[in-house]
N, C-alpha and C positions, 0 to 999 in steps of 0.2 A: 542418177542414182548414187554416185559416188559421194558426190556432198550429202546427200540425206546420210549416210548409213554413218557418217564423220559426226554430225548434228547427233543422231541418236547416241553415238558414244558418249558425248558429251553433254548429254541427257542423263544416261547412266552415272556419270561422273557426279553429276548436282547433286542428282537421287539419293548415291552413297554420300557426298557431303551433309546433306540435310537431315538423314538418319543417325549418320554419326553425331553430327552435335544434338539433334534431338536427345539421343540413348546417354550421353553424356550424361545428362543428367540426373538419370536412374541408373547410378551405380553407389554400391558400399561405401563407407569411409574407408579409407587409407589410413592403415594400422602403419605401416614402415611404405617409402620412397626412395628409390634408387637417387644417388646425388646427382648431379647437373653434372658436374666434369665427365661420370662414366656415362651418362647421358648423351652426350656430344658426339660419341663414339661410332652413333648411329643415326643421329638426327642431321650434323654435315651431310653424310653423301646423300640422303632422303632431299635436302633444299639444291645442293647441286642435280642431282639428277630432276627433281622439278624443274629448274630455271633451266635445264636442257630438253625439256621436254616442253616447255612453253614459249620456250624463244624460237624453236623450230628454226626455218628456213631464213631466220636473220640472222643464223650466227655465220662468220667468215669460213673459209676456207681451211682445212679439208672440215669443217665439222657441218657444213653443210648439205654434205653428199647425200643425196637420194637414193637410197640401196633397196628399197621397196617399192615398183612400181603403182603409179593409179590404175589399178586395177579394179573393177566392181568386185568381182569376186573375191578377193582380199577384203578387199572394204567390208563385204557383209560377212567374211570370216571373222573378222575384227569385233563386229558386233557380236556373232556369237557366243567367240571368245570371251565380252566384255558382259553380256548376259548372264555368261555361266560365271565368271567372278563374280561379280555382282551378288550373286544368288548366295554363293557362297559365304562372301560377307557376311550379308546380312543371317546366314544359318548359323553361325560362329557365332556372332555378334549379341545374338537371340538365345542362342545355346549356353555361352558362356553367360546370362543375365545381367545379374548386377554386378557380380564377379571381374569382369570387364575391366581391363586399363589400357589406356594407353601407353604407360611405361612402367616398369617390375616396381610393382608393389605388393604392399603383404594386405588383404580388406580382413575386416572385424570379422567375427565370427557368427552367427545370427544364433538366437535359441529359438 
C-alpha cells in the first residue's frame, strides 16, 4: 500500500504540472514585470529545495536522514494532504482567472 499512496502523490504532482501550463496560457497581458535580479530572490531556494526533494535518498550524509518513517498510515495522510492542496490549487488558480501569474505583474485592464 505504501508505494501505491507515493505513485498517487505523484499523480497529483503531474495533474497540478499539466493544469498549470495548460492555464498559462489563458492569462491577460502583462502591463509591468517585476525584474529578474528581484526575481531571483525567490526562485534560488524554490530550484534548491526541488533538487532536495528529487535527489532524495542519494544525497550524502547527514542530508540523507530518514526522520519519517514508512509508515501506511503517513503515506495515505500524505495523500490527503496532497489532495487537499491540490484542490486548492486549482480553486486559486480558477479563482484568480486570467489575472493569474506566476511572478508580480501589473495585467491590462479589460472593458
Amino acid at each position: 500500500m505504501y508505494p501505491f499512496a507515493l505513485n498517487f502523490i505523484s499523480y497529483c504532482w503531474i495533474l497540478f504540472a499539466v493544469i498549470w501550463l495548460v492555464a498559462a496560457f489563458w492569462t491577460k497581458r502583462s502591463v509591468y514585470r517585476e525584474g529578474r535580479w528581484r526575481r531571483l530572490g525567490y526562485v534560488i531556494p524554490i530550484l534548491v529545495g526541488g533538487y532536495l526533494v528529487f535527489k532524495g535518498d542519494r544525497l550524502s550524509d547527514p542530508l540523507d536522514l530518514q526522520a519519517i518513517p514508512h509508515v501506511d498510515a503517513l503515506a495515505w495522510t500524505g495523500v490527503v494532504f496532497c489532495i487537499a492542496g491540490l484542490a486548492f490549487c486549482i480553486w486559486a488558480r480558477f479563482t484568480l482567472g486570467r489575472n493569474w501569474s506566476g511572478v508580480v505583474t501589473l495585467k491590462e485592464a479589460t472593458n
